[in-house]
SEZAMAR-556397 format. One record per atom (N, C-alpha, C): atom name; residue number from 1; x negated, y negated, z negated. Coordinates in steps of 0.02 Angstrom, whole numbers, plus 50000, padded with zeros to 5 digits. Example, Ala and Ser with C-alpha at 12.3 -4.5 7.8 and 13.67 -1.06 7.14 Angstrom:
! residues 2
{a:N k:1 px:49340 py:50284 pz:49610};
{a:CA k:1 px:49385 py:50225 pz:49610};
{a:C k:1 px:49340 py:50165 pz:49610};
{a:N k:2 px:49358 py:50112 pz:49646};
{a:CA k:2 px:49316 py:50053 pz:49643};
{a:C k:2 px:49355 py:49998 pz:49606};
This chain:
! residues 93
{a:N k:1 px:50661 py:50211 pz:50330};
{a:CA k:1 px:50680 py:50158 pz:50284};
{a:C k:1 px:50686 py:50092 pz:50323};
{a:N k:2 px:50741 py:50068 pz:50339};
{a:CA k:2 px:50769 py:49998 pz:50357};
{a:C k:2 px:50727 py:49940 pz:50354};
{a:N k:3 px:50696 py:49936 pz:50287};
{a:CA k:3 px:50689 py:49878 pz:50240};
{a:C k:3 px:50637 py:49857 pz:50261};
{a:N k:4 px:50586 py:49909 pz:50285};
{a:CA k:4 px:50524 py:49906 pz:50300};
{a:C k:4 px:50516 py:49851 pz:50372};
{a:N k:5 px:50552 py:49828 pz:50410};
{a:CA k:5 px:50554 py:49792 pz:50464};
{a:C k:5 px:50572 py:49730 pz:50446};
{a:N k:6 px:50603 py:49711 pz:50401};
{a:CA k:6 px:50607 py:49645 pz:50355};
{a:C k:6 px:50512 py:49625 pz:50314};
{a:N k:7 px:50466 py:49678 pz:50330};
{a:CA k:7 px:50416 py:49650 pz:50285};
{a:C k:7 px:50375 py:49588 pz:50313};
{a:N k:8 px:50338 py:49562 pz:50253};
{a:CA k:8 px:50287 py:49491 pz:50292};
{a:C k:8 px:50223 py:49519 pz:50281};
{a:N k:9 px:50193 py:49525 pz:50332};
{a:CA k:9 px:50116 py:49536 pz:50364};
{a:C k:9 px:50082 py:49495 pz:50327};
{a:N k:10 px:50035 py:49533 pz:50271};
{a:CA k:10 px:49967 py:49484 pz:50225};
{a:C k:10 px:49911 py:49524 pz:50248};
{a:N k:11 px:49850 py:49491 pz:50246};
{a:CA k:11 px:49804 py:49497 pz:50248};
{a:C k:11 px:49766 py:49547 pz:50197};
{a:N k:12 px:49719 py:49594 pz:50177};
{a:CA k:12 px:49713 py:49617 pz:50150};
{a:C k:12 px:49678 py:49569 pz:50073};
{a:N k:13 px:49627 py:49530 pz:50115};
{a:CA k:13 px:49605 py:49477 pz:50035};
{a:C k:13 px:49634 py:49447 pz:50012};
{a:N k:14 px:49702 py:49434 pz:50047};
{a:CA k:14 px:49762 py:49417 pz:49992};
{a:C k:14 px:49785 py:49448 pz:49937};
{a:N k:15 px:49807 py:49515 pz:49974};
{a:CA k:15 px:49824 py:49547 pz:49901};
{a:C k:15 px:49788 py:49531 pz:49845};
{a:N k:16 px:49736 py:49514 pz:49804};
{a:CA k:16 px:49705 py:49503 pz:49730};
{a:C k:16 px:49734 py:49457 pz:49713};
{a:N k:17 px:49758 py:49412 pz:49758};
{a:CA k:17 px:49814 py:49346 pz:49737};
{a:C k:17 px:49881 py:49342 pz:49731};
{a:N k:18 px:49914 py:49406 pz:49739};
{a:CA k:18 px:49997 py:49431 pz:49738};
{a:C k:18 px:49994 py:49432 pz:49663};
{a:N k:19 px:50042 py:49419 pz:49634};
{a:CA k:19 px:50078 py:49460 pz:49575};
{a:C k:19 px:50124 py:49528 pz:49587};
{a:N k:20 px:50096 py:49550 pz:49543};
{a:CA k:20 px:50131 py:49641 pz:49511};
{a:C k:20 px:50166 py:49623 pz:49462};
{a:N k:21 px:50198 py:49585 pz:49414};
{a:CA k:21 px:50210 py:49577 pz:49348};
{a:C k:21 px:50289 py:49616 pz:49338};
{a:N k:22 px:50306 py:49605 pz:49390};
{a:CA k:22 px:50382 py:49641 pz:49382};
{a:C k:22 px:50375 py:49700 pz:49385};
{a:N k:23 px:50425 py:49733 pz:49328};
{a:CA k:23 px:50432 py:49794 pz:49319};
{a:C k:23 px:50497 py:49855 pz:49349};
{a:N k:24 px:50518 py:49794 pz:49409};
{a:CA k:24 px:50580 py:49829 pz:49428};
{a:C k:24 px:50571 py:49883 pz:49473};
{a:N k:25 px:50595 py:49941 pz:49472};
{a:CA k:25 px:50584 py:50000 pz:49517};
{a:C k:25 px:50584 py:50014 pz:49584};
{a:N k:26 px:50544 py:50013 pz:49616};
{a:CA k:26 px:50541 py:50002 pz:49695};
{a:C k:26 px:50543 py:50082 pz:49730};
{a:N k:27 px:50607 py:50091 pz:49771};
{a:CA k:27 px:50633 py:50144 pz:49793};
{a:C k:27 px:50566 py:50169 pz:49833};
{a:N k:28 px:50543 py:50233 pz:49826};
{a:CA k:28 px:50467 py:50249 pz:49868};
{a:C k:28 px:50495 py:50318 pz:49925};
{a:N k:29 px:50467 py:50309 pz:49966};
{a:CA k:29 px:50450 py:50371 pz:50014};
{a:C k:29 px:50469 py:50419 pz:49969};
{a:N k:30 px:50493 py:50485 pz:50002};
{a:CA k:30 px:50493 py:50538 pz:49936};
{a:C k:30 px:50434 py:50592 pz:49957};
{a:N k:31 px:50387 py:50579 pz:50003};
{a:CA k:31 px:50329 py:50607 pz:50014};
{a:C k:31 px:50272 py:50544 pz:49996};
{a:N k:32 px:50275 py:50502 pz:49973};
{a:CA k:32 px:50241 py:50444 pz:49961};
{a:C k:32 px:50160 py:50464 pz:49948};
{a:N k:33 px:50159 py:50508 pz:49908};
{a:CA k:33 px:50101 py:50547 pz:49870};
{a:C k:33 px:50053 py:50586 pz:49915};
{a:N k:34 px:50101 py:50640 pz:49963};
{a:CA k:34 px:50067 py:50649 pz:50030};
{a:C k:34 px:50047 py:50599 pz:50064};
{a:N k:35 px:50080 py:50539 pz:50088};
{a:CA k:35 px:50056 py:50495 pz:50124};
{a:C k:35 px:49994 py:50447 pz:50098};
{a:N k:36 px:49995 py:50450 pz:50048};
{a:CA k:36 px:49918 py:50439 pz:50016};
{a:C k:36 px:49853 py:50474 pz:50034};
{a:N k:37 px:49862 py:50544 pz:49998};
{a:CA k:37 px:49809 py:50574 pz:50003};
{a:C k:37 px:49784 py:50556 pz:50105};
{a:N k:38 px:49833 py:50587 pz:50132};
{a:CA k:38 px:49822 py:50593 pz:50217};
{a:C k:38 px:49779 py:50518 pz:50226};
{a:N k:39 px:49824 py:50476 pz:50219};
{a:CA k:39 px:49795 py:50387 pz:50204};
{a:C k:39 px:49715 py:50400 pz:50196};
{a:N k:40 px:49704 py:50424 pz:50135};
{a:CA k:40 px:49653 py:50415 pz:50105};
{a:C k:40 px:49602 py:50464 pz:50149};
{a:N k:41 px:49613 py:50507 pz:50171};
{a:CA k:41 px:49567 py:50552 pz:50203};
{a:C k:41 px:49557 py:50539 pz:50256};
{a:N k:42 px:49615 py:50506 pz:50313};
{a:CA k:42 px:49574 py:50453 pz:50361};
{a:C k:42 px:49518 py:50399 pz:50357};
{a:N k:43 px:49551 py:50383 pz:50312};
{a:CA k:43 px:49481 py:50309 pz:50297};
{a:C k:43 px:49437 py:50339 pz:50279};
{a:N k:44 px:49418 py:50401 pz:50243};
{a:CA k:44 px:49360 py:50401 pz:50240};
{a:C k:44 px:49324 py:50444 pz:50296};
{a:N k:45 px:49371 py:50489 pz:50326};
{a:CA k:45 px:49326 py:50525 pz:50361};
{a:C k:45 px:49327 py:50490 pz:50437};
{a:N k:46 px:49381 py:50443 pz:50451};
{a:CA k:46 px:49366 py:50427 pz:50517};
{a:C k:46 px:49386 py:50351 pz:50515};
{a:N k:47 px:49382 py:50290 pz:50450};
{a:CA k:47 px:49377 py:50240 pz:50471};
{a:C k:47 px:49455 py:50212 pz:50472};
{a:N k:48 px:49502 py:50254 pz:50511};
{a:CA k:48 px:49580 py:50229 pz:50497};
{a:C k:48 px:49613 py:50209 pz:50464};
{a:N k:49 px:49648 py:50162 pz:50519};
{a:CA k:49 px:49680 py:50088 pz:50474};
{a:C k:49 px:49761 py:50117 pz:50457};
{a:N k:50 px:49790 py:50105 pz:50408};
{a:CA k:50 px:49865 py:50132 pz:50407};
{a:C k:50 px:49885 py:50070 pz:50386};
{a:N k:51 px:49970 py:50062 pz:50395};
{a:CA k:51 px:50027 py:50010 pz:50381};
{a:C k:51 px:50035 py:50031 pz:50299};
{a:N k:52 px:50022 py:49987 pz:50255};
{a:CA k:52 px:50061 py:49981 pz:50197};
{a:C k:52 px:50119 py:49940 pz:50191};
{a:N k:53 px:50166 py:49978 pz:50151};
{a:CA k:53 px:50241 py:49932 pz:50151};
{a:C k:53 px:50231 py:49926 pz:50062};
{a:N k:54 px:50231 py:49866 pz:50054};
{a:CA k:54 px:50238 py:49862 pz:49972};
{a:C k:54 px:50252 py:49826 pz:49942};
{a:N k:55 px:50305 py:49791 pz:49879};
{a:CA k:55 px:50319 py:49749 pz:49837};
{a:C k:55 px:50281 py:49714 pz:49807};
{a:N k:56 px:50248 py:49653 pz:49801};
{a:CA k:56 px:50234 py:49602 pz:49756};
{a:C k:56 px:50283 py:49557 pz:49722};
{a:N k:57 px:50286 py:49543 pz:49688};
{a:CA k:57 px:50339 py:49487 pz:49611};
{a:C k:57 px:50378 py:49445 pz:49695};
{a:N k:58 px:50366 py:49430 pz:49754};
{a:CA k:58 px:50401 py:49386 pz:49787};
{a:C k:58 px:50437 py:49432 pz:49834};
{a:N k:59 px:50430 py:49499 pz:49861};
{a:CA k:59 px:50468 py:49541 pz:49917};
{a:C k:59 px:50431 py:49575 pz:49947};
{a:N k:60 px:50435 py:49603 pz:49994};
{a:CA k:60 px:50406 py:49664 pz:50029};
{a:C k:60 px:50356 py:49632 pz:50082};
{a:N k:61 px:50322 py:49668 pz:50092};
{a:CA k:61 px:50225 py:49654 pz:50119};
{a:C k:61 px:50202 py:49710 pz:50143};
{a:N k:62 px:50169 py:49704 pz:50194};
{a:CA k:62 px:50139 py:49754 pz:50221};
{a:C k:62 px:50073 py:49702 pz:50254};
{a:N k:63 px:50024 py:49771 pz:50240};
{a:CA k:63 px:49953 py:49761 pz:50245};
{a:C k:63 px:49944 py:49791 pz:50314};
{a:N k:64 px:49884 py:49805 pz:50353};
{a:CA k:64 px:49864 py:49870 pz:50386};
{a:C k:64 px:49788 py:49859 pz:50376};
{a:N k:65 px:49762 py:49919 pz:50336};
{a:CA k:65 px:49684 py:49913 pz:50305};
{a:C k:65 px:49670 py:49997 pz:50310};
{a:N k:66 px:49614 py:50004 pz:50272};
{a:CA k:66 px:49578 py:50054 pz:50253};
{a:C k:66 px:49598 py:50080 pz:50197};
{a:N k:67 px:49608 py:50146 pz:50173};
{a:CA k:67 px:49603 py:50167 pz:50106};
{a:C k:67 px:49543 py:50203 pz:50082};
{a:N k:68 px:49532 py:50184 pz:50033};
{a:CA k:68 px:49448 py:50219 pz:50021};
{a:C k:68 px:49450 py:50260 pz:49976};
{a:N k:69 px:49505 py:50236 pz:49915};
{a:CA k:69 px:49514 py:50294 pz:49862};
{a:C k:69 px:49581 py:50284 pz:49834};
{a:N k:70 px:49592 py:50344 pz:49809};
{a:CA k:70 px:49659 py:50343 pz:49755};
{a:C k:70 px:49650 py:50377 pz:49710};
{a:N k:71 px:49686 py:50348 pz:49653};
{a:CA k:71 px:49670 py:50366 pz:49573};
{a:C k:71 px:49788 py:50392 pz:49553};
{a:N k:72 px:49768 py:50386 pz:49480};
{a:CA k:72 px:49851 py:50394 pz:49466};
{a:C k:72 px:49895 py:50333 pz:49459};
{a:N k:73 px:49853 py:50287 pz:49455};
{a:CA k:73 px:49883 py:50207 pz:49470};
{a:C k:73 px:49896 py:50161 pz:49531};
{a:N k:74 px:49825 py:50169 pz:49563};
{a:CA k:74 px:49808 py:50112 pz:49610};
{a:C k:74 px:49798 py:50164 pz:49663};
{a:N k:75 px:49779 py:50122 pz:49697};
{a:CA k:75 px:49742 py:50161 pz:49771};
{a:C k:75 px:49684 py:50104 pz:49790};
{a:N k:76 px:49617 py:50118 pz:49810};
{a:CA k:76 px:49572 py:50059 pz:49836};
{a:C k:76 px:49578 py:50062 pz:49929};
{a:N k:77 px:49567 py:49993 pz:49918};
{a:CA k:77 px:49563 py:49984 pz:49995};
{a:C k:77 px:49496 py:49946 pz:50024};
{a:N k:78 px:49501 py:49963 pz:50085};
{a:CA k:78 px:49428 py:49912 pz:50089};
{a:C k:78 px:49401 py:49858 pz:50066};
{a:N k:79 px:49354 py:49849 pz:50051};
{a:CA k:79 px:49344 py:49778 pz:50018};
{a:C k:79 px:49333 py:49767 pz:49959};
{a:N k:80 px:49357 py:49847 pz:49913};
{a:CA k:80 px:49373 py:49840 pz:49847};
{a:C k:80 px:49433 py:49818 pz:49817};
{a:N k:81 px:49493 py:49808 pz:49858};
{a:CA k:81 px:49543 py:49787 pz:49824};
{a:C k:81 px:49572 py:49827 pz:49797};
{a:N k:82 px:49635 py:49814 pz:49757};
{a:CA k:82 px:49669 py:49887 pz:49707};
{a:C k:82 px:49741 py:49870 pz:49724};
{a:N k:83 px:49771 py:49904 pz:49750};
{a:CA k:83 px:49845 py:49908 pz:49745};
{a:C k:83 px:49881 py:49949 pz:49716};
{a:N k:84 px:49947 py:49931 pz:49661};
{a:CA k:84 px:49959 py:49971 pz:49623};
{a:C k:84 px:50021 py:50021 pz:49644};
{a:N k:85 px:50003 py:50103 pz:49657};
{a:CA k:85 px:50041 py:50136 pz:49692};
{a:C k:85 px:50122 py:50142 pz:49660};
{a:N k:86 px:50132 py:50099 pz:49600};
{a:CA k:86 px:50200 py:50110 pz:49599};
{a:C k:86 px:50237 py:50031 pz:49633};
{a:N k:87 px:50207 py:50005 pz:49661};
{a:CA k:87 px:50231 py:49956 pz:49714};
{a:C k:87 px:50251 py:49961 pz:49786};
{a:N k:88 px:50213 py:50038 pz:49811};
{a:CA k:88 px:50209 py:50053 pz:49873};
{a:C k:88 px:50281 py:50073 pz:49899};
{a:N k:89 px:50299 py:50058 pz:49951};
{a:CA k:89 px:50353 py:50086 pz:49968};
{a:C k:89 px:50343 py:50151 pz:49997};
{a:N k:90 px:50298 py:50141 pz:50067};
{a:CA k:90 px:50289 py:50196 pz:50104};
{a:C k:90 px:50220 py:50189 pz:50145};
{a:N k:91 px:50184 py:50231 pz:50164};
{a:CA k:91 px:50128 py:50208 pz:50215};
{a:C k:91 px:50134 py:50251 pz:50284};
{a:N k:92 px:50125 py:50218 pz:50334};
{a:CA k:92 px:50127 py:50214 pz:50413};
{a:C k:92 px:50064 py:50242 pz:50445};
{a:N k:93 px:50028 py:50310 pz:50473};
{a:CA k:93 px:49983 py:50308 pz:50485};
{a:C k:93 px:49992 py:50292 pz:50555};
């Protein structure tokens, strides 16, 4: 995906301060779901940091954090933050 090299690098304690409010459909990985779980099973079993590519209400963002859990909405990341997985574009391990 192209788009993903256009993203702006945030911090992870930023994200709680992005807006989600838009409801417009953000084209995802078509393994997106795999790349979660894998995501998620690094961080916990060995600490690994992965690239998130993802939409907030202003354009595309990418994190590089921890994933600690995923649910059918969100996914948690270190720290406790929640990102909502229909924002995600794609994740980078």
């Amino acid at each position: 995906m192209q788009a993903i090299m256009n993203s702006t690098l945030v911090e992870k304690e930023l994200i709680s301060s992005l807006s989600f409010k838009s409801k417009d459909k953000v084209k995802q990985h078509p393994q997106l779901l795999e790349q979660i779980k894998e995501a998620t099973r690094l961080g916990n079993g060995y600490h690994s940091k992965v690239s998130i590519y993802f939409y907030d209400d202003e354009g595309l963002k990418r994190v590089n954090t921890t994933i600690w859990a995923d649910g059918a909405k969100y996914i948690c990341l270190k720290g406790g933050i929640w990102l909502p997985i229909d924002r995600i574009v794609e994740i980078k391990v």
